[in-house]
KEDRENBA-167087 format. One record per residue (C-alpha): x, y, z; residue in one letter. Coordinates in steps of 0.1 Angstrom, whole numbers, plus 5000, padded with zeros to 4 digits. Example, Ala and Ser with C-alpha at 12.3 -4.5 7.8 and 13.67 -1.06 7.14 Angstrom:
<rs>
(r (5123, 4955, 5078), 'A'),
(r (5137, 4989, 5071), 'S'),
</rs>
This chain:
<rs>
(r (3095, 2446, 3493), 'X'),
(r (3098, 2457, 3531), 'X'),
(r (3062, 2460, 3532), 'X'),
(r (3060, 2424, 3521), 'X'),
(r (3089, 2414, 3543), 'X'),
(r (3070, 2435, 3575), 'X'),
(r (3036, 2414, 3564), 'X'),
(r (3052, 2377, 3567), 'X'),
(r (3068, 2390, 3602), 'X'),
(r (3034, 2399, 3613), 'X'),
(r (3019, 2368, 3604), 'X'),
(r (3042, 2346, 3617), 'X'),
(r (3070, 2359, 3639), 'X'),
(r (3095, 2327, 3644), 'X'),
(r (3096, 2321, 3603), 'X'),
(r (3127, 2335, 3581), 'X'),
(r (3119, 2359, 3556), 'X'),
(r (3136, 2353, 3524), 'X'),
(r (3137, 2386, 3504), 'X'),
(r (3143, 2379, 3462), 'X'),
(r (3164, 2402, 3438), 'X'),
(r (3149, 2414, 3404), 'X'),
(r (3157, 2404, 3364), 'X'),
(r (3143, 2366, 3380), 'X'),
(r (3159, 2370, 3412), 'X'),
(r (3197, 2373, 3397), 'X'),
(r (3200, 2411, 3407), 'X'),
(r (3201, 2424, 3447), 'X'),
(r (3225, 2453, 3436), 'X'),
(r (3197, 2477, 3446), 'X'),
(r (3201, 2471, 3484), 'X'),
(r (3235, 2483, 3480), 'X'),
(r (3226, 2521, 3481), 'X'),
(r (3193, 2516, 3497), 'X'),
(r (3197, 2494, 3525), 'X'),
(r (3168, 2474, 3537), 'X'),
(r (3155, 2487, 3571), 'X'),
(r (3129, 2466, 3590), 'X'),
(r (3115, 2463, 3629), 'X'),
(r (3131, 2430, 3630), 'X'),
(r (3170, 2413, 3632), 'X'),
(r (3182, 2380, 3630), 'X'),
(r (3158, 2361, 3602), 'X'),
(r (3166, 2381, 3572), 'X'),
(r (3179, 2362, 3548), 'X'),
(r (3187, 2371, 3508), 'X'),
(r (3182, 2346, 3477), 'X'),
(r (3199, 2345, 3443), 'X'),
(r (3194, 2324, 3410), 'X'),
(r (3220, 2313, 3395), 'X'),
(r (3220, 2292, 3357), 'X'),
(r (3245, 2293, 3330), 'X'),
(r (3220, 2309, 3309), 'X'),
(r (3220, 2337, 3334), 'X'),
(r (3244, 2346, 3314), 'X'),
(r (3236, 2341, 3277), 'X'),
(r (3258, 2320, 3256), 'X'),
(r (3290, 2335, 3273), 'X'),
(r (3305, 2301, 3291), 'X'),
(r (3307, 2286, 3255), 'X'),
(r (3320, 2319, 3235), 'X'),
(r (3342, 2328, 3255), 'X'),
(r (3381, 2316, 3278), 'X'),
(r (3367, 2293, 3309), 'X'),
(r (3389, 2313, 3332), 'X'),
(r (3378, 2349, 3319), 'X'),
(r (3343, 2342, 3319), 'X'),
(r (3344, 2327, 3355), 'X'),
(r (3362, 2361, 3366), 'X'),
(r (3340, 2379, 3355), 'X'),
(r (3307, 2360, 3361), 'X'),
(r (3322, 2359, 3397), 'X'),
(r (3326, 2400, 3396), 'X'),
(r (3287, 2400, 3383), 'X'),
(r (3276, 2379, 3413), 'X'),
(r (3294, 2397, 3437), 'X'),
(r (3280, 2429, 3422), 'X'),
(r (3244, 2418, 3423), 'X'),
(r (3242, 2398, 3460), 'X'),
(r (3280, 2386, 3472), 'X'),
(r (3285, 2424, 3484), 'X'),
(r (3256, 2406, 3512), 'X'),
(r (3278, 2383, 3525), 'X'),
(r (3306, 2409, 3533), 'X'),
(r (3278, 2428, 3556), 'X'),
(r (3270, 2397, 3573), 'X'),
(r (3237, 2385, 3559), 'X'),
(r (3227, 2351, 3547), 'X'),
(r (3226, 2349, 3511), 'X'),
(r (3206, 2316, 3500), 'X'),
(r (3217, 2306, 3466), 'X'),
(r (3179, 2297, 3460), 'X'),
(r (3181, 2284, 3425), 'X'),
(r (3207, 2268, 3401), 'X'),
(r (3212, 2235, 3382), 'X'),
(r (3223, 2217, 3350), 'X'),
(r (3209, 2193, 3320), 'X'),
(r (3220, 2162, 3339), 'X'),
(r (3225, 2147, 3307), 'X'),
(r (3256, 2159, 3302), 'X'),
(r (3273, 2176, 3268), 'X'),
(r (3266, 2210, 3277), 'X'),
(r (3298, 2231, 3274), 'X'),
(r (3278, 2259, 3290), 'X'),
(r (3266, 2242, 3316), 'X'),
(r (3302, 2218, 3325), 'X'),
(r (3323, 2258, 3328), 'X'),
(r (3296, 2273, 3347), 'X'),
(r (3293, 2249, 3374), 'X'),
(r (3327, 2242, 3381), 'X'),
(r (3329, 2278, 3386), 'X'),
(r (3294, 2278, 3403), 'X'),
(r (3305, 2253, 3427), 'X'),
(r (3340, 2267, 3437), 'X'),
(r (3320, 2297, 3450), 'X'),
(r (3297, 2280, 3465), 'X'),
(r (3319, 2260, 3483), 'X'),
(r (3343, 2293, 3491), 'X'),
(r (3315, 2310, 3505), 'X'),
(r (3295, 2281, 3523), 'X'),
(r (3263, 2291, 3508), 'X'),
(r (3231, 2276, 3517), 'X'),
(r (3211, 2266, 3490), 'X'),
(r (3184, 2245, 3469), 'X'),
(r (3184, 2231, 3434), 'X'),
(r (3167, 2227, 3407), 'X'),
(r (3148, 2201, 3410), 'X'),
(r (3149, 2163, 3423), 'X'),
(r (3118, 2162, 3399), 'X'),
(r (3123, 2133, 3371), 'X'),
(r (3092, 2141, 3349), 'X'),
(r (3058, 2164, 3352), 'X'),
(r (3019, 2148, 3352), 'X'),
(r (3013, 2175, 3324), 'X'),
(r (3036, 2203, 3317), 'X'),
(r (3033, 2216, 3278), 'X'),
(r (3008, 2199, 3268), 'X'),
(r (3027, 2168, 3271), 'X'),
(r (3025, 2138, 3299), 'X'),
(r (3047, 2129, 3317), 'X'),
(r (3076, 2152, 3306), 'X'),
(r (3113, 2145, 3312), 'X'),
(r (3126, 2172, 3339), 'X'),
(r (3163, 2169, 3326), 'X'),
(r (3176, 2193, 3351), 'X'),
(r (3159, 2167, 3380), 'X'),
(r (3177, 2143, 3401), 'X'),
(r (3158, 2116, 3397), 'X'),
(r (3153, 2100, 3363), 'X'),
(r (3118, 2093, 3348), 'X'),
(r (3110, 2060, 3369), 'X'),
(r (3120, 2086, 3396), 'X'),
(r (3137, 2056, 3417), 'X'),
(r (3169, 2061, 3399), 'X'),
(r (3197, 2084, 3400), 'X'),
(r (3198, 2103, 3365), 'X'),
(r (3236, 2111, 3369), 'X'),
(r (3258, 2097, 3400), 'X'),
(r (3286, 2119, 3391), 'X'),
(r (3264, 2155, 3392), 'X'),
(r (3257, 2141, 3434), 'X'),
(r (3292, 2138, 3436), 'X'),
(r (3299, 2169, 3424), 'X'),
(r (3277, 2182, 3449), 'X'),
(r (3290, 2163, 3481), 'X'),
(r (3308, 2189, 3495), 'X'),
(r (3281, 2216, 3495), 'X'),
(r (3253, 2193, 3512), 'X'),
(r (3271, 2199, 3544), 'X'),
(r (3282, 2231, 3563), 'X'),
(r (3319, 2240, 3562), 'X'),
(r (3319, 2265, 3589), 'X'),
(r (3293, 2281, 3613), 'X'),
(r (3274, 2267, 3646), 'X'),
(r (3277, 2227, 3651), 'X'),
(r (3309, 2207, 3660), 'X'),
(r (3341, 2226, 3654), 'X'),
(r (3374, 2223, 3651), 'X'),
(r (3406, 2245, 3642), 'X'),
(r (3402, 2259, 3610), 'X'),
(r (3423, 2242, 3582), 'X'),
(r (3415, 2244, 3544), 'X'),
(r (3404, 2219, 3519), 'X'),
(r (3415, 2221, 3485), 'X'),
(r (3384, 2212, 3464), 'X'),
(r (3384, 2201, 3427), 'X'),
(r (3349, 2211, 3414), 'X'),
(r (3351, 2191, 3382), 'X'),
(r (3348, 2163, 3401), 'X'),
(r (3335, 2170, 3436), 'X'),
(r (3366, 2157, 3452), 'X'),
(r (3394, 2166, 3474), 'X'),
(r (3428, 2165, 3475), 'X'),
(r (3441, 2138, 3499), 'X'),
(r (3476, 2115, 3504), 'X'),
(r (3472, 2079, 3487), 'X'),
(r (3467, 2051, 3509), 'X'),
(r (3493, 2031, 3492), 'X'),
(r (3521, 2060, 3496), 'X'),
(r (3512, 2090, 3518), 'X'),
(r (3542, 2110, 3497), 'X'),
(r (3516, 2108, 3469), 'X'),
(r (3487, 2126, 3459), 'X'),
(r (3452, 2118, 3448), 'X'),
(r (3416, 2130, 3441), 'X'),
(r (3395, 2112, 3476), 'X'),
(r (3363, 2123, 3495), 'X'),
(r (3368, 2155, 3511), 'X'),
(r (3358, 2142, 3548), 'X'),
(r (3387, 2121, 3543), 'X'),
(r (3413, 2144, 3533), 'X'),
(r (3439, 2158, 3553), 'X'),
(r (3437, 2193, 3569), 'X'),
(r (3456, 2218, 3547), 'X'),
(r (3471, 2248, 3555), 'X'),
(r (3479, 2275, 3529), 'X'),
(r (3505, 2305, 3544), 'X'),
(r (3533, 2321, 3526), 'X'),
(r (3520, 2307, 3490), 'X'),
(r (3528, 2269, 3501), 'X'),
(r (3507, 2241, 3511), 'X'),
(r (3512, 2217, 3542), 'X'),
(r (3495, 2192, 3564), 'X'),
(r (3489, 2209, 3595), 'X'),
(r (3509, 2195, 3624), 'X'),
(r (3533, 2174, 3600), 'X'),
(r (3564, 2184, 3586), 'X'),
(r (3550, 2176, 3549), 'X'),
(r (3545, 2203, 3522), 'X'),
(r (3532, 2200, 3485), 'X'),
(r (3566, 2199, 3458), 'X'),
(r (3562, 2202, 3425), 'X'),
(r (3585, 2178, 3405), 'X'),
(r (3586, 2192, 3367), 'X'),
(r (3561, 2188, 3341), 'X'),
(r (3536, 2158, 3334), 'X'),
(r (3552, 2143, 3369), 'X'),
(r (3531, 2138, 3398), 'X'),
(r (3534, 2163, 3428), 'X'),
(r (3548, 2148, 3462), 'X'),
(r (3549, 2156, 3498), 'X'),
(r (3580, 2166, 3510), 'X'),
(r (3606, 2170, 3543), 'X'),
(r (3623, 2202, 3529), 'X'),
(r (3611, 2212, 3494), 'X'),
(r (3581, 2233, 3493), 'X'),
(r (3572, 2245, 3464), 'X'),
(r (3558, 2280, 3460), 'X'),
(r (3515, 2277, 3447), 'X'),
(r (3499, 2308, 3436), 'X'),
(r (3463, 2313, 3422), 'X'),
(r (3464, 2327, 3390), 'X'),
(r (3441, 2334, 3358), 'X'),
(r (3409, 2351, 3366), 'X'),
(r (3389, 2327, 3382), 'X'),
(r (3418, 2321, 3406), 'X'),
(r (3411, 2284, 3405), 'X'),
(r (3444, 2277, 3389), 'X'),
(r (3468, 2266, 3414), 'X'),
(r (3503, 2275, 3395), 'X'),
(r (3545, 2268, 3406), 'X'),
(r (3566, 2284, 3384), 'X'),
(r (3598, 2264, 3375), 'X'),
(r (3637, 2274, 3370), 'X'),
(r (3628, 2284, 3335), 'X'),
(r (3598, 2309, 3346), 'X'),
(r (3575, 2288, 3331), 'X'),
(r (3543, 2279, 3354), 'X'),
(r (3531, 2245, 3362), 'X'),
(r (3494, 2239, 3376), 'X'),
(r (3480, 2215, 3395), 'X'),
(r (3462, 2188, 3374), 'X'),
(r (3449, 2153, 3378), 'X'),
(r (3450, 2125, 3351), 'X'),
(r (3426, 2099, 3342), 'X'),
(r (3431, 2077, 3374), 'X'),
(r (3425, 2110, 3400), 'X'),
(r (3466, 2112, 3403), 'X'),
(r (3479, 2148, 3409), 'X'),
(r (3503, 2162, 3391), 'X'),
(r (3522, 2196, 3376), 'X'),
(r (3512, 2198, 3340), 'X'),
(r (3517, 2231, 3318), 'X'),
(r (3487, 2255, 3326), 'X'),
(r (3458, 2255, 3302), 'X'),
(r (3431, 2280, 3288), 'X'),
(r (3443, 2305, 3314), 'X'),
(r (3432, 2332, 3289), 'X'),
(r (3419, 2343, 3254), 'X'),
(r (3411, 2308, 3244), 'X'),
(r (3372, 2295, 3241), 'X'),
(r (3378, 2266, 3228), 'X'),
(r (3399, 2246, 3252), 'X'),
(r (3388, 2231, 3286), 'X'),
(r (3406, 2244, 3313), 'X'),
(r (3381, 2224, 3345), 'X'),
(r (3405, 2189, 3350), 'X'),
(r (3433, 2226, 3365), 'X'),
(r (3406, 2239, 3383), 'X'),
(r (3412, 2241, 3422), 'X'),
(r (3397, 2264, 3452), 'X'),
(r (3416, 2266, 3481), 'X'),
(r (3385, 2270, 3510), 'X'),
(r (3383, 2270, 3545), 'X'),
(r (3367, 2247, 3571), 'X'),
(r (3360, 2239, 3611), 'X'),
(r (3339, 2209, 3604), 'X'),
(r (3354, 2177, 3619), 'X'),
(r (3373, 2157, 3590), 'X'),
(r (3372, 2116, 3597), 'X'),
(r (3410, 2119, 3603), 'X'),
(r (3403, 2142, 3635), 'X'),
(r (3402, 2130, 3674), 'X'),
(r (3367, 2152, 3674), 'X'),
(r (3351, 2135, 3647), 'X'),
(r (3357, 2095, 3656), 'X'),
(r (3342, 2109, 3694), 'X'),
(r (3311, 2122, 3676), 'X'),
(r (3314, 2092, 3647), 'X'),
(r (3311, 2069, 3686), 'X'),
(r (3279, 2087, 3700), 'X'),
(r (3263, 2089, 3666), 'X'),
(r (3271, 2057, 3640), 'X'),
(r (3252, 2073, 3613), 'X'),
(r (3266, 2108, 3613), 'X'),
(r (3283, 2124, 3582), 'X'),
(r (3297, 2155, 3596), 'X'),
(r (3313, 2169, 3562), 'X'),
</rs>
């Protein structure tokens, strides 16, 4: 592999050189004791595939939230140990039926895309395709994991773009900046949390370029630079923002996308959202044991940005000298 990586260098000196894992590209955990060493810096970058049948039948046999821990402890294990030393890790590969009814394939990617979106990774799906000339023997074959449907003009599944809104832009990293503030993304649905428009003491599911900057210190959330923090108002209520009640949130079950308040009685209430995107504290679900129940509508990932957000001073003076710019 570094004699493959030396020979593209030599070839062509100002191209990246993407280096692949083994068992089809899902394993780097063999750089961890053996280090790559090469006579160039600063354009190596690491790829990973990632599918739900990367690992078997597990997402539908087994709890959501255990799985998701420890699919996340494989991945770490096998190429996340890269981002810790500062290399790019280029999550080269992933995708779903876009069809829909896949129980394997709705758990993974929520928990696919609440690292993703954690970590900031670059990546490339599979596949805008919508069908093949000839693949199999057969023409004009349906690609169902494709973008496009078969007239390929069409969108085969609005809601799988939305779900992937967030991670089409950069959340950190060179470009416009500002403070860093988190976001709290749902990954079920590709959203963020913001205040209503009709009553900013409310909570909803929104855009995430339109939320508000969060902040997330001593286990409660706030707007930054507003007196307004995230309370938690009993069960099957809706969460409200509030002068002097914070409400203590902590990430539990093992994909730590649970976002829990315990109440006077010891019992913990998680984030949730209801049919119309309201937020509210409802009993947690699935946190363990459980493979039958669907645990994705409680699934939140605290993550952290600089990118200008549309509320921001920066963003409306970028928004000015470029009408078309999306910056998040």
């Amino acid at each position: 592999m570094q004699q493959g990586a030396e020979a593209v260098h030599s070839a062509n000196k100002n191209v990246l050189v993407i280096m692949s894992g083994l068992s089809f590209d899902t394993d780097l955990s063999f750089i961890m004791p053996r280090p790559v060493h090469l006579s160039f810096t600063g354009k190596l970058v690491f790829e990973l595939h990632w599918y739900s049948f990367s690992d078997g039948n597990s997402w539908s046999t087994n709890n959501s939230n255990d799985n998701c821990g420890q699919v996340l402890n494989r991945i770490r294990n096998n190429g996340g140990f890269l981002l810790n030393q500062g290399f790019p890790l280029f999550l080269s590969e992933f995708g779903i039926d876009e069809r829909g009814g896949n129980v394997n394939n709705d758990r993974y990617f929520g928990c696919l895309t609440g690292w993703a979106a954690e970590n900031d990774v670059d990546w490339s799906l599979w596949a805008l395709t919508g069908t093949y000339y000839l693949r199999q023997g057969v023409v004009g074959l349906n690609e169902y994991y494709g973008v496009l449907d078969s007239d390929w003009i069409s969108v085969r599944n609005s809601s799988f773009l939305q779900k992937i809104s967030l991670l089409q832009s950069t959340l950190q990293g060179p470009g416009p900046r500002t403070d860093a503030y988190n976001l709290v993304f749902h990954p079920l649905t590709g959203l963020c949390l913001v205040c209503s428009l009709k009553d900013t003491t409310m909570l909803t599911l929104g855009p995430c370029n339109s939320s508000e900057p969060w902040s997330y210190t001593k286990k409660t959330l706030r707007i930054e630079d507003q007196p307004l923090c995230l309370q938690s108002n009993g069960p099957e209520n809706r969460v409200t923002m509030s002068r002097t009640d914070c409400s203590i949130w902590q990430t539990i079950s093992a994909s730590r996308m649970h976002l829990a308040s315990t109440t006077s009685n010891n019992n913990p209430l998680c984030l949730d959202v209801d049919a119309t995107n309201n937020i509210l504290a409802n009993p947690c679900k699935c946190l363990s044991k459980d493979s039958s129940c669907q645990p994705m509508s409680q699934w939140f990932k605290i993550i952290n940005a600089t990118r200008p957000l549309k509320s921001s001073k920066l963003y409306k003076q970028l928004e000015n000298l470029s009408p078309k710019s999306d910056m998040l």
